[in-house]
PDBQT receptor file of N, H, CA, C and O in Angstrom, charges set to zero:
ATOM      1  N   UNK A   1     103.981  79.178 133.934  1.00  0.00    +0.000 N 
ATOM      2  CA  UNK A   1     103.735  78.343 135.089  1.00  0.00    +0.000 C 
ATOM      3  C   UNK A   1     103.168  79.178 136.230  1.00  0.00    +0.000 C 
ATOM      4  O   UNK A   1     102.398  78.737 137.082  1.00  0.00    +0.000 OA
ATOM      5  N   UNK A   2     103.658  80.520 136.159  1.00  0.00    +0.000 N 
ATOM      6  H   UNK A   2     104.284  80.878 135.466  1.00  0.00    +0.000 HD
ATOM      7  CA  UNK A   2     103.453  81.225 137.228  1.00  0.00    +0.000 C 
ATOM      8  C   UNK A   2     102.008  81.619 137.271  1.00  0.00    +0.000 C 
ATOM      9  O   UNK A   2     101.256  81.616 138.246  1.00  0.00    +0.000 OA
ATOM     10  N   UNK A   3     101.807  81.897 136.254  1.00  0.00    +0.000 N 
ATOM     11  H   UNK A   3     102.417  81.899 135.463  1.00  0.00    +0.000 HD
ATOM     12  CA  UNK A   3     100.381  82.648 135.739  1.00  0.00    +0.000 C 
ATOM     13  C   UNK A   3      99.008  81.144 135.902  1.00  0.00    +0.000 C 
ATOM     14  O   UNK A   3      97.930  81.292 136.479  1.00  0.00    +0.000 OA
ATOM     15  N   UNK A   4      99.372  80.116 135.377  1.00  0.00    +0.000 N 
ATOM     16  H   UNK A   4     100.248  79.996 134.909  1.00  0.00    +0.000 HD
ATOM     17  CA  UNK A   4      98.266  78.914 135.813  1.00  0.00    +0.000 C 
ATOM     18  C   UNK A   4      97.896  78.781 137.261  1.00  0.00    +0.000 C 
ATOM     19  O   UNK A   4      96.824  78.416 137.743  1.00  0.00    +0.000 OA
ATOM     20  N   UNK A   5      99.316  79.257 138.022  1.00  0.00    +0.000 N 
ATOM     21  H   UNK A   5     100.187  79.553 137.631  1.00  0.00    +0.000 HD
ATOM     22  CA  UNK A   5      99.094  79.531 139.390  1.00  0.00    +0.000 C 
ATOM     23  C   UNK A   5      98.571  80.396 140.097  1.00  0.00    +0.000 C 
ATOM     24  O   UNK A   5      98.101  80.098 141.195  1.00  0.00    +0.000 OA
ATOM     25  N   UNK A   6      98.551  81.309 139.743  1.00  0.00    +0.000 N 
ATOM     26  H   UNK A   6      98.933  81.551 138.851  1.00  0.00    +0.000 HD
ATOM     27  CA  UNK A   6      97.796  82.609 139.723  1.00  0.00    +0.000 C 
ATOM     28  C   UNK A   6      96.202  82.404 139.270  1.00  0.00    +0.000 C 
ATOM     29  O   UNK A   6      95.352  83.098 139.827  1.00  0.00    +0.000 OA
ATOM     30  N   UNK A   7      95.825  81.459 138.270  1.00  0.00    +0.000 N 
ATOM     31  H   UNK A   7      96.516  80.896 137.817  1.00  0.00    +0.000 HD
ATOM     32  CA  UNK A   7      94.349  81.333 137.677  1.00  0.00    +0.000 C 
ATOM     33  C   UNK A   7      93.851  80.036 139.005  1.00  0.00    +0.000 C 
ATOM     34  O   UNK A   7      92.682  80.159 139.371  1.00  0.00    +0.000 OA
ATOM     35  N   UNK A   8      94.635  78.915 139.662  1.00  0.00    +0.000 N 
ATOM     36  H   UNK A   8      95.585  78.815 139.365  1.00  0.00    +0.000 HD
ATOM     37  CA  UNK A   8      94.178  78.496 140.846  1.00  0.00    +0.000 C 
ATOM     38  C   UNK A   8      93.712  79.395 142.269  1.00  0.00    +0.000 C 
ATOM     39  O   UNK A   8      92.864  79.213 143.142  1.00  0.00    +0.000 OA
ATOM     40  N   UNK A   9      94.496  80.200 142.065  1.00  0.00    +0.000 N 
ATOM     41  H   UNK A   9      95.185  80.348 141.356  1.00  0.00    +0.000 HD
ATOM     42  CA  UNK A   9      93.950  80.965 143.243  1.00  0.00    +0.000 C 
ATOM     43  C   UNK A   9      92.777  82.558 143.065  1.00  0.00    +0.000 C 
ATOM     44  O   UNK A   9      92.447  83.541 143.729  1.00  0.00    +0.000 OA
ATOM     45  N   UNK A  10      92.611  82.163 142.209  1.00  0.00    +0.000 N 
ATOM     46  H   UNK A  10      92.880  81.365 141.670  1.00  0.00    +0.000 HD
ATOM     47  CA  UNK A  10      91.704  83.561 141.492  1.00  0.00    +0.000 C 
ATOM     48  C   UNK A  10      90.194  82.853 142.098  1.00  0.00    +0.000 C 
ATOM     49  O   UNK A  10      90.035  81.632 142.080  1.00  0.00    +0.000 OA
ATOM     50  N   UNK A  11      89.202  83.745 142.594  1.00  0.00    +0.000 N 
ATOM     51  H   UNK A  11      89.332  84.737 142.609  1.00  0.00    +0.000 HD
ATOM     52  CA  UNK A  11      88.087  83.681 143.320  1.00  0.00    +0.000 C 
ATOM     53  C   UNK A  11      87.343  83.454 141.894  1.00  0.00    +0.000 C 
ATOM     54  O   UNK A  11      87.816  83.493 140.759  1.00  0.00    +0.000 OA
ATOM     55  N   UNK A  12      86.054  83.210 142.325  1.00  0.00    +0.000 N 
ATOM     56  H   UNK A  12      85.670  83.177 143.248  1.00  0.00    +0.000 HD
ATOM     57  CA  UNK A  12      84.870  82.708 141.668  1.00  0.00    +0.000 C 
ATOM     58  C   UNK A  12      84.220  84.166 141.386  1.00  0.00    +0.000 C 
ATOM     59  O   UNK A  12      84.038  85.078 142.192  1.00  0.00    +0.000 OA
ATOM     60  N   UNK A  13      83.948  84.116 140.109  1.00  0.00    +0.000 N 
ATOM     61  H   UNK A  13      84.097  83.374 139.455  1.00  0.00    +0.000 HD
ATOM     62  CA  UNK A  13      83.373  84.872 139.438  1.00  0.00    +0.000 C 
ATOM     63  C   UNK A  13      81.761  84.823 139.341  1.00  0.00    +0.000 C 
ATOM     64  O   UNK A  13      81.196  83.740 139.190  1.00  0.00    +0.000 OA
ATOM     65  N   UNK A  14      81.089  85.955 139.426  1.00  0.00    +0.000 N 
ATOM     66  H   UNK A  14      81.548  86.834 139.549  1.00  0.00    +0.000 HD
ATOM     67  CA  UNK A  14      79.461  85.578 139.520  1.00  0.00    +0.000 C 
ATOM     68  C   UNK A  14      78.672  87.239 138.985  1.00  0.00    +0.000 C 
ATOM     69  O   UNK A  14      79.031  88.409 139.116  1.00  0.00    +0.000 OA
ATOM     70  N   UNK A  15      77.724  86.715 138.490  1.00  0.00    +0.000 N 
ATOM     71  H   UNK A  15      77.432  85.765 138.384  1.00  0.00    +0.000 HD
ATOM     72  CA  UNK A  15      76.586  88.191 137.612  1.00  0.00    +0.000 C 
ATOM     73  C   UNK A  15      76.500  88.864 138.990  1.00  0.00    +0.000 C 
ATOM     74  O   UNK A  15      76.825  88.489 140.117  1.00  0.00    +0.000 OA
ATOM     75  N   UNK A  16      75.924  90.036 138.485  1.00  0.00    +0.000 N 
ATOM     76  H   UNK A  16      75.660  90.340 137.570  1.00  0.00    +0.000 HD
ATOM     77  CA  UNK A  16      75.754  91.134 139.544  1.00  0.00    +0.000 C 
ATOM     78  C   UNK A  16      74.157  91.248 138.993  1.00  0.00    +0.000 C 
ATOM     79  O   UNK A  16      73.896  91.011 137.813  1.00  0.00    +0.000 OA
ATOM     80  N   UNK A  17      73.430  91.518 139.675  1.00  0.00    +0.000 N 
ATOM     81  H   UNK A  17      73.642  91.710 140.633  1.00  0.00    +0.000 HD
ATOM     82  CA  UNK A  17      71.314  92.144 139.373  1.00  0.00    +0.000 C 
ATOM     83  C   UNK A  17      71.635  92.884 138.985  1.00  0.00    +0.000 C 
ATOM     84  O   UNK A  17      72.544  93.667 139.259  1.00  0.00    +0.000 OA
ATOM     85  N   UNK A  18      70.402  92.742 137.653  1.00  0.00    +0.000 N 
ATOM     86  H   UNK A  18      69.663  92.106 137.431  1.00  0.00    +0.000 HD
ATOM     87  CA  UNK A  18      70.685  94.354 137.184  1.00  0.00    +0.000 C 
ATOM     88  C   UNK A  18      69.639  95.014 137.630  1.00  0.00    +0.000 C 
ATOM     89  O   UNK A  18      68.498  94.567 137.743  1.00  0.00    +0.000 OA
ATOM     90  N   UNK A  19      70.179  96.547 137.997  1.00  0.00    +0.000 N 
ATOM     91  H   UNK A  19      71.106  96.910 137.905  1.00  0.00    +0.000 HD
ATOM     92  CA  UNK A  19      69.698  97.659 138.640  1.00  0.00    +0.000 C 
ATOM     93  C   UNK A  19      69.113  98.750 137.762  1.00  0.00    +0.000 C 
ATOM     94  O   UNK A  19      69.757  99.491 137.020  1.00  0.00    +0.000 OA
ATOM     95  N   UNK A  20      67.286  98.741 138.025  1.00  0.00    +0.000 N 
ATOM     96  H   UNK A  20      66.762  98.139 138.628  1.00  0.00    +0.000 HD
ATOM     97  CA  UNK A  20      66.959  99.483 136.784  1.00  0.00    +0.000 C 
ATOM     98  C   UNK A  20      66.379 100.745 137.567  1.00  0.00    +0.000 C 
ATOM     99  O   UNK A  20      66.107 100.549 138.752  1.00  0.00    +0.000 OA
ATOM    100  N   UNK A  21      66.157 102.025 137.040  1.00  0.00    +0.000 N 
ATOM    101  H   UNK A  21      66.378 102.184 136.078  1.00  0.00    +0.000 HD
ATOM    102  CA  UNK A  21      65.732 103.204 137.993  1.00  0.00    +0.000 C 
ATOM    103  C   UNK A  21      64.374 103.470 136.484  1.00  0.00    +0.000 C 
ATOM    104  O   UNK A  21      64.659 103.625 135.296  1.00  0.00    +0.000 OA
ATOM    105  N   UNK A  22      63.083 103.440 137.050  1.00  0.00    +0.000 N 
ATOM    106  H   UNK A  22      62.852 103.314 138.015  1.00  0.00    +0.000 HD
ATOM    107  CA  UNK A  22      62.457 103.798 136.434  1.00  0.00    +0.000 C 
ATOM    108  C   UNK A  22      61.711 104.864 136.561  1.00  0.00    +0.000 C 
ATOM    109  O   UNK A  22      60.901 105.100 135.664  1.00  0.00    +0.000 OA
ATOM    110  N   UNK A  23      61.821 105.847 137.825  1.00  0.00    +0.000 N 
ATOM    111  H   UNK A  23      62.479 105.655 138.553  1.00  0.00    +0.000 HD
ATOM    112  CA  UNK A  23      61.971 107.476 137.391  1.00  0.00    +0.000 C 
ATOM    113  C   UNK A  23      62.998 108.143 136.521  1.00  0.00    +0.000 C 
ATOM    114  O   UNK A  23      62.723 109.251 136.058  1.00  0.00    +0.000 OA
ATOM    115  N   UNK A  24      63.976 107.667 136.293  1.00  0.00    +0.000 N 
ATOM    116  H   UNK A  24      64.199 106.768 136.669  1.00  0.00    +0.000 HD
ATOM    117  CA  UNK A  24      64.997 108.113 135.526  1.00  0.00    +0.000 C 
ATOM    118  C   UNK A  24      64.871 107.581 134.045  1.00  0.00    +0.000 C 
ATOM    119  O   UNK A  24      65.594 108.112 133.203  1.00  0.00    +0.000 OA
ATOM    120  N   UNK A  25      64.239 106.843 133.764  1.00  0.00    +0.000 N 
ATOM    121  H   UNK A  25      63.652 106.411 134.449  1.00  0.00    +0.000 HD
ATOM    122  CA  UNK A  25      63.404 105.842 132.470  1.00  0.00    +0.000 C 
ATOM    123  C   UNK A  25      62.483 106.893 132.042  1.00  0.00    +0.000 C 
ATOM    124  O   UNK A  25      62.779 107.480 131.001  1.00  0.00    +0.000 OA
ATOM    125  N   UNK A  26      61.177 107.313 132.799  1.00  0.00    +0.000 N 
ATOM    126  H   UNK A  26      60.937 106.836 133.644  1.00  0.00    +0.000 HD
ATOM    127  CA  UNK A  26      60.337 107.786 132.693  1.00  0.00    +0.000 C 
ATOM    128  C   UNK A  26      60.829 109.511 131.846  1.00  0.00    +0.000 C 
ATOM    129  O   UNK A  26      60.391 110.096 130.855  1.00  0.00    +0.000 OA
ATOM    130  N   UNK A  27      62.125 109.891 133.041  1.00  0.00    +0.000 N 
ATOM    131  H   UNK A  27      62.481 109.416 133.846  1.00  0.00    +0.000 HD
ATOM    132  CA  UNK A  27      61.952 111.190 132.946  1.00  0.00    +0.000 C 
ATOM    133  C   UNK A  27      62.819 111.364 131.360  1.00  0.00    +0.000 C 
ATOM    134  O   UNK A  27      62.444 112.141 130.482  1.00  0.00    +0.000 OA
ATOM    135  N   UNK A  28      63.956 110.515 131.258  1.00  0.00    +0.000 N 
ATOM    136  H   UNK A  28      64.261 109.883 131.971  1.00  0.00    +0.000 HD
ATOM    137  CA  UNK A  28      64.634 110.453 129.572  1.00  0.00    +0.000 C 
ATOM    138  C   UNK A  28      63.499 110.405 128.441  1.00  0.00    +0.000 C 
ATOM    139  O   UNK A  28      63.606 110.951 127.343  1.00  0.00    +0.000 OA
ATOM    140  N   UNK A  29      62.405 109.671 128.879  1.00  0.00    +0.000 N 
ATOM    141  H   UNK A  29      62.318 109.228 129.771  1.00  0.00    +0.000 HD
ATOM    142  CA  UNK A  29      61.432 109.576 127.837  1.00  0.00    +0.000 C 
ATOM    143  C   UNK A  29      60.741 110.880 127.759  1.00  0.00    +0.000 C 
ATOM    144  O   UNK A  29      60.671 111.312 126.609  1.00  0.00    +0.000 OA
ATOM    145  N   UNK A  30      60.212 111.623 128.675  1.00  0.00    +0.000 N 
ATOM    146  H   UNK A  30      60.269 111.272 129.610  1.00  0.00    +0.000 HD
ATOM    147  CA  UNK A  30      59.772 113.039 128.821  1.00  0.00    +0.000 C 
ATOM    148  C   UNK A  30      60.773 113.818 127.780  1.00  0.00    +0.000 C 
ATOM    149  O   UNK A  30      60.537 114.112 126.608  1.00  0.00    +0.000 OA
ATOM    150  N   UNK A  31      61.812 114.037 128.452  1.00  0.00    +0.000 N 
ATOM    151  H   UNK A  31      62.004 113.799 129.405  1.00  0.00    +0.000 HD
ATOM    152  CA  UNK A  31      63.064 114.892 127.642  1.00  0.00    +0.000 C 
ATOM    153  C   UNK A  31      63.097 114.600 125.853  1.00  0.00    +0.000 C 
ATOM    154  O   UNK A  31      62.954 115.477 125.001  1.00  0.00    +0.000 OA
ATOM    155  N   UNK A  32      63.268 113.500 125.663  1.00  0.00    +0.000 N 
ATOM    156  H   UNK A  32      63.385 112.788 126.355  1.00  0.00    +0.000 HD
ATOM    157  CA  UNK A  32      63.189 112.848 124.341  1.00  0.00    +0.000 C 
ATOM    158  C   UNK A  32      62.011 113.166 123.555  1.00  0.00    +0.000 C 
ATOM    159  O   UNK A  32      61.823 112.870 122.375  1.00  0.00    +0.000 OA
ATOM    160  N   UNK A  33      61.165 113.862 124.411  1.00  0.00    +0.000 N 
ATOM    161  H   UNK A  33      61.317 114.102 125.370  1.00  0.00    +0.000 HD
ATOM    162  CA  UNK A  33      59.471 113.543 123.785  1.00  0.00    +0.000 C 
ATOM    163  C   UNK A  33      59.966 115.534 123.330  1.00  0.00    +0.000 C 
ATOM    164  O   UNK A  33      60.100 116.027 122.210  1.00  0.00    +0.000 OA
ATOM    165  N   UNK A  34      60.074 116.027 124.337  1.00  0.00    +0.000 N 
ATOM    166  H   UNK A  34      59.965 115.627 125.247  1.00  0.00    +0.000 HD
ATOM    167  CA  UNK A  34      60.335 117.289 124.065  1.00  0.00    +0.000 C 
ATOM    168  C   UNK A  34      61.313 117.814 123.178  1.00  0.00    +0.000 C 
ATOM    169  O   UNK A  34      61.240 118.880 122.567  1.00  0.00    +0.000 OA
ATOM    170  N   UNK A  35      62.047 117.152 123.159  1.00  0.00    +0.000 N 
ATOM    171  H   UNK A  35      62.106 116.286 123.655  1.00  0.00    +0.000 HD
ATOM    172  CA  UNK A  35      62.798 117.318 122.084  1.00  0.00    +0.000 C 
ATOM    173  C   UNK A  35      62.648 117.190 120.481  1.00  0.00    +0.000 C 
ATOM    174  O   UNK A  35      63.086 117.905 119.580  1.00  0.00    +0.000 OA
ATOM    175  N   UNK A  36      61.751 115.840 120.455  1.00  0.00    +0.000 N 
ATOM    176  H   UNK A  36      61.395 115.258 121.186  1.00  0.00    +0.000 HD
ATOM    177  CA  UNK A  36      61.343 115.958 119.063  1.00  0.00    +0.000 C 
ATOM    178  C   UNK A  36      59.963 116.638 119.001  1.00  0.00    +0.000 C 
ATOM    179  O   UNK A  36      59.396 116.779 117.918  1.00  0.00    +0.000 OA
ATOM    180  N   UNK A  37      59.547 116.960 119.888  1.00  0.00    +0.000 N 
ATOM    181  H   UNK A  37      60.008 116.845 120.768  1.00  0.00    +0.000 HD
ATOM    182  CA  UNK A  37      58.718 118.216 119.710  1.00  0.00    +0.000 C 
ATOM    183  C   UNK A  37      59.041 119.432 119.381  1.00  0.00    +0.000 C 
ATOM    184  O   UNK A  37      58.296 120.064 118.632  1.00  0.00    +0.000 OA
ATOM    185  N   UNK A  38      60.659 120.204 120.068  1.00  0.00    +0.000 N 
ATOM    186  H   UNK A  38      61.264 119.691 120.677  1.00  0.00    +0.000 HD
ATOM    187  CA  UNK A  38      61.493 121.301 119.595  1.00  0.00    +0.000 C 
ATOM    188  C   UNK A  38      61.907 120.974 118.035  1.00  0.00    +0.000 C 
ATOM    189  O   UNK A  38      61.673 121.718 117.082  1.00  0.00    +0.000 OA
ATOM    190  N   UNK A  39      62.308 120.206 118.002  1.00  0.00    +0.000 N 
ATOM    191  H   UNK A  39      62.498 119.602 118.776  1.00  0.00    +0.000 HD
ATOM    192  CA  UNK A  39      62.824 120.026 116.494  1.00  0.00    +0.000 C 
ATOM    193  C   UNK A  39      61.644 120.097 115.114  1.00  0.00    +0.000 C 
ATOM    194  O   UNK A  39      61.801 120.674 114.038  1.00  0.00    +0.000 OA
ATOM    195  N   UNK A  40      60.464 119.304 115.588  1.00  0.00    +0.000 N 
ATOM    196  H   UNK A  40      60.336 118.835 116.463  1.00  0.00    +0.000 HD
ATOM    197  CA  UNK A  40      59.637 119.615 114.922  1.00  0.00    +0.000 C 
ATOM    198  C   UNK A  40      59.282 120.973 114.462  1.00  0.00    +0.000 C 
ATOM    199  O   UNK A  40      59.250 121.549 113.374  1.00  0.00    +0.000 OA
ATOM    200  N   UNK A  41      59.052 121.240 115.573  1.00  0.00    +0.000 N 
ATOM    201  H   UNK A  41      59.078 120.772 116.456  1.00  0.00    +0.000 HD
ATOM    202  CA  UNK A  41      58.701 122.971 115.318  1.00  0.00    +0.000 C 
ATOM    203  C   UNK A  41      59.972 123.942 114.749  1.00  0.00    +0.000 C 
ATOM    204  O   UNK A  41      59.884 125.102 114.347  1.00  0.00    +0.000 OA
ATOM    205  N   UNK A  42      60.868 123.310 114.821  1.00  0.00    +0.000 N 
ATOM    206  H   UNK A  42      60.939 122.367 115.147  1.00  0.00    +0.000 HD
ATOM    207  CA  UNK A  42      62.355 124.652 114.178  1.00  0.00    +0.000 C 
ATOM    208  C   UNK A  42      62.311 123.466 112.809  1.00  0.00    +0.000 C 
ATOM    209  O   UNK A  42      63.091 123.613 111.868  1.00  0.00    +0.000 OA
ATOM    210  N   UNK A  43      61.553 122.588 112.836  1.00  0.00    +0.000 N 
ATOM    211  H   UNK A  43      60.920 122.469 113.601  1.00  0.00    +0.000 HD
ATOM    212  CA  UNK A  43      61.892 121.975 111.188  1.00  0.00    +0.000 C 
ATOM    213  C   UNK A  43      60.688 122.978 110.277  1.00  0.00    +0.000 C 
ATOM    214  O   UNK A  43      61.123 123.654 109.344  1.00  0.00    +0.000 OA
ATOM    215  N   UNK A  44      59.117 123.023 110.624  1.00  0.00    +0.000 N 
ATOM    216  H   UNK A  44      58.764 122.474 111.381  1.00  0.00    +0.000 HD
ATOM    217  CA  UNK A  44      57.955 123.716 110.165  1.00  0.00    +0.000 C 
ATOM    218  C   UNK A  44      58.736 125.437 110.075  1.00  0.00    +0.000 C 
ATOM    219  O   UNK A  44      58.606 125.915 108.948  1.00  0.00    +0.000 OA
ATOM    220  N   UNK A  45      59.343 126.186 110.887  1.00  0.00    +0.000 N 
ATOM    221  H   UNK A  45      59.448 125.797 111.803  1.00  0.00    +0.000 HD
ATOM    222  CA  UNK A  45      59.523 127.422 110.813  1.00  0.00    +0.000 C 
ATOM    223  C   UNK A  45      60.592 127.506 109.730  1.00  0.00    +0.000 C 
ATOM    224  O   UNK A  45      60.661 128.566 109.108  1.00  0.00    +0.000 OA
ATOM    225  N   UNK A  46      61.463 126.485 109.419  1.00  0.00    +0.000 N 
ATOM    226  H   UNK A  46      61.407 125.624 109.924  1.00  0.00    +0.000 HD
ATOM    227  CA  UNK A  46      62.833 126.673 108.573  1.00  0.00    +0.000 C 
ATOM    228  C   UNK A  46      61.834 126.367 107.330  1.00  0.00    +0.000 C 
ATOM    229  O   UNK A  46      62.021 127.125 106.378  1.00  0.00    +0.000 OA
ATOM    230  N   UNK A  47      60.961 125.544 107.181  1.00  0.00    +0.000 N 
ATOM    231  H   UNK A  47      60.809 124.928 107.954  1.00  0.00    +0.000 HD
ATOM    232  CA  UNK A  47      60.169 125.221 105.888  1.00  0.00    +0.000 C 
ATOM    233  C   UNK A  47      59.607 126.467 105.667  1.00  0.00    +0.000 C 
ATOM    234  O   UNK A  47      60.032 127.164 104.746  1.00  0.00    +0.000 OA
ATOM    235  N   UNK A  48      58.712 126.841 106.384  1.00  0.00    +0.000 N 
ATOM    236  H   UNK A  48      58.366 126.274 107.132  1.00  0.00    +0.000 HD
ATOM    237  CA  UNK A  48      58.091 128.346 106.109  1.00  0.00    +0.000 C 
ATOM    238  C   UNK A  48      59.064 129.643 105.658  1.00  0.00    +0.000 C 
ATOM    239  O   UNK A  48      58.809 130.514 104.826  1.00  0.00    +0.000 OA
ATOM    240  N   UNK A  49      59.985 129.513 106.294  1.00  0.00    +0.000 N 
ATOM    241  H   UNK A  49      60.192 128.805 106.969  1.00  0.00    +0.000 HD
ATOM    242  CA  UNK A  49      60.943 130.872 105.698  1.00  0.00    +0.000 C 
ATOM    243  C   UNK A  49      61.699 130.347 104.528  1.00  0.00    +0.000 C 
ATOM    244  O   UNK A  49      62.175 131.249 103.838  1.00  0.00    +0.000 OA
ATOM    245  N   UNK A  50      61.966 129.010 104.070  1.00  0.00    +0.000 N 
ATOM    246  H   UNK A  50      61.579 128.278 104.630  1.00  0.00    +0.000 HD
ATOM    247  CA  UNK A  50      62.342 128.573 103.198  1.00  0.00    +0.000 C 
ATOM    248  C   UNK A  50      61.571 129.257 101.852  1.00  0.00    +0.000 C 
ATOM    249  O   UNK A  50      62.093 129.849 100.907  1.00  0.00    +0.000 OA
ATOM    250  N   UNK A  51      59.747 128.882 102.172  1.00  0.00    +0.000 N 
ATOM    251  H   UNK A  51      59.322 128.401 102.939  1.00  0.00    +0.000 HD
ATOM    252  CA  UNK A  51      58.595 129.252 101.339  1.00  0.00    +0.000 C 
ATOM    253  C   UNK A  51      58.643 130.536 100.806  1.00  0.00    +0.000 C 
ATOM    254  O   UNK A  51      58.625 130.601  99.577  1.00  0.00    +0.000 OA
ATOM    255  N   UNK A  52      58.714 131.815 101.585  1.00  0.00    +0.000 N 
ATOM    256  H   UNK A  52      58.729 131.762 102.584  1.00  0.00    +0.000 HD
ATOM    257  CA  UNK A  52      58.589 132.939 101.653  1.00  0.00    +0.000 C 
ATOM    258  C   UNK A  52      60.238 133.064 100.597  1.00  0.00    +0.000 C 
ATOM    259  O   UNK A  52      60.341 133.697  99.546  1.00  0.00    +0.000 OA
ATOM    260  N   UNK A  53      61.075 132.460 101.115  1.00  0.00    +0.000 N 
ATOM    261  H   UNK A  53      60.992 131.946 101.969  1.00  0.00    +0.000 HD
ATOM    262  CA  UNK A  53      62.416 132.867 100.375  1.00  0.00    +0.000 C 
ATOM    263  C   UNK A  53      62.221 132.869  98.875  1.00  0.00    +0.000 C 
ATOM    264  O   UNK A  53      62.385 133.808  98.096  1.00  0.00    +0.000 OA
ATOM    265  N   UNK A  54      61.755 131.355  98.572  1.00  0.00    +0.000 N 
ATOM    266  H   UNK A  54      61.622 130.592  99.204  1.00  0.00    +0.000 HD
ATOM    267  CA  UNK A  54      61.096 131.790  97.375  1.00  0.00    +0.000 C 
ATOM    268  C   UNK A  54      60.016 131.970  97.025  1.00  0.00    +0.000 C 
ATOM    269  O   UNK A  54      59.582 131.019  96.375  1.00  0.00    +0.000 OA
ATOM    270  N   UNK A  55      59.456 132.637  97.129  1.00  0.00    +0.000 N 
ATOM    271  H   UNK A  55      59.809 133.410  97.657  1.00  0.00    +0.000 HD
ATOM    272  CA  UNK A  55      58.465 133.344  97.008  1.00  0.00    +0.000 C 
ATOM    273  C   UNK A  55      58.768 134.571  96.846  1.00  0.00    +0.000 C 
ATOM    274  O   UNK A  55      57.953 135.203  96.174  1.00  0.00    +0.000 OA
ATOM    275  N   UNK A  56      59.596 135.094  97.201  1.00  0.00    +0.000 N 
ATOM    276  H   UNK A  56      60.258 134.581  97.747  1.00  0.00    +0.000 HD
ATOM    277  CA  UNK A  56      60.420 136.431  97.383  1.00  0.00    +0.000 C 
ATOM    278  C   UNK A  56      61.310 136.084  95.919  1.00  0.00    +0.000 C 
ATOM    279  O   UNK A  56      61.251 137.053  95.162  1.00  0.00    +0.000 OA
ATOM    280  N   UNK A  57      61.949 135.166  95.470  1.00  0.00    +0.000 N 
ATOM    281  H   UNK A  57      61.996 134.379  96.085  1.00  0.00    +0.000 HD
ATOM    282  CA  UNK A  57      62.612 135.093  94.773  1.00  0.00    +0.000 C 
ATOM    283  C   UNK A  57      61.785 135.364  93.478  1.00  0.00    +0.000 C 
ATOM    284  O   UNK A  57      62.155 136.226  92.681  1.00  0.00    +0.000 OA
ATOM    285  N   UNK A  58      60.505 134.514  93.248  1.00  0.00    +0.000 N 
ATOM    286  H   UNK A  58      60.204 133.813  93.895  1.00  0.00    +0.000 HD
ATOM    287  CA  UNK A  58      59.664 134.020  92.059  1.00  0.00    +0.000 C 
ATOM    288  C   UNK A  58      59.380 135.969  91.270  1.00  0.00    +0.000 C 
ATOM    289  O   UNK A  58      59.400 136.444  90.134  1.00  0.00    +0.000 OA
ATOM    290  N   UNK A  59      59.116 136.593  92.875  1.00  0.00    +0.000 N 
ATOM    291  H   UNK A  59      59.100 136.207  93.798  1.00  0.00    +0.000 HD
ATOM    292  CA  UNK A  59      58.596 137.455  92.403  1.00  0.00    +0.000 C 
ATOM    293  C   UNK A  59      59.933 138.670  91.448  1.00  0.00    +0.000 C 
ATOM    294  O   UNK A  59      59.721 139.563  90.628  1.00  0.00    +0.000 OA
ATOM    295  N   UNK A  60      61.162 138.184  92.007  1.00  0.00    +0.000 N 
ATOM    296  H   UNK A  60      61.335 137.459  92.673  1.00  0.00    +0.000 HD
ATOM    297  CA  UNK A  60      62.243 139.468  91.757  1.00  0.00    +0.000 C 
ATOM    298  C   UNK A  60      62.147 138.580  90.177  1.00  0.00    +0.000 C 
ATOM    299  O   UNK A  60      62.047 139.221  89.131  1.00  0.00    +0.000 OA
ATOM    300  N   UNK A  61      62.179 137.538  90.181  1.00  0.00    +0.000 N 
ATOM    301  H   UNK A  61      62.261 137.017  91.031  1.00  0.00    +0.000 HD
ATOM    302  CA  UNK A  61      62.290 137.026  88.623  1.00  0.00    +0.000 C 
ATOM    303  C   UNK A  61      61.258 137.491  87.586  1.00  0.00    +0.000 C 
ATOM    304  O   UNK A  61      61.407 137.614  86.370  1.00  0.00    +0.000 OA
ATOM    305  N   UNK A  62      60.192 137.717  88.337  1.00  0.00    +0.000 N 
ATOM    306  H   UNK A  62      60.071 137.617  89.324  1.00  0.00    +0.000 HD
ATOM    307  CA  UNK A  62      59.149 138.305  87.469  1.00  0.00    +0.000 C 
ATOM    308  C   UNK A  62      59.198 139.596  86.915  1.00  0.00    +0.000 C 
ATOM    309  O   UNK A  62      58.867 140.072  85.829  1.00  0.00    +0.000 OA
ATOM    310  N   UNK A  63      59.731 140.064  88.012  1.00  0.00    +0.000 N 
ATOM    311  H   UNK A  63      60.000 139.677  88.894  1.00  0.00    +0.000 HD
ATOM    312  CA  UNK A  63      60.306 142.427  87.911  1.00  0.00    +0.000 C 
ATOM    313  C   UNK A  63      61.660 142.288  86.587  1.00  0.00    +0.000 C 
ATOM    314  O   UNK A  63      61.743 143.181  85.743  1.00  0.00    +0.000 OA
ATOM    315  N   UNK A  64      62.558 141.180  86.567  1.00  0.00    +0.000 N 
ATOM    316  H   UNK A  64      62.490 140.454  87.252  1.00  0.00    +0.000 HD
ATOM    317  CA  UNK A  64      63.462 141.481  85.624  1.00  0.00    +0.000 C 
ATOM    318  C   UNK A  64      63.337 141.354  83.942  1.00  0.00    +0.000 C 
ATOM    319  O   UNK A  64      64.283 141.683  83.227  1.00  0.00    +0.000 OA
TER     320      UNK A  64
């Protein structure tokens, strides 16, 4: 009983605008861009030393 009474006197509820910052949009997209640009490049260098690894390997198999 107490609590229905409590929901009569409870204020009106209403949306708030939403608040968008689009230098801060812009600059996450920058960061993000660079990033899969870093990764790219440490993915190509791990492939390449991967190559050489075996390659290094092919050849010790060949000496035995």
């Amino acid at each position: 009983m107490l609590f229905c009474l409590c929901l009569l006197f409870a204020g009106r509820a209403s949306a708030q605008w939403v608040v968008t910052d689009p230098t801060n949009l812009a600059q996450g997209i920058v960061n993000t861009t660079k990033q899969i640009i870093q990764t790219s490049s440490t993915a190509q260098n791990m492939l390449k030393s991967f190559q050489e690894t075996v390659k290094i390997y092919e050849q010790g198999v060949r000496h035995v």
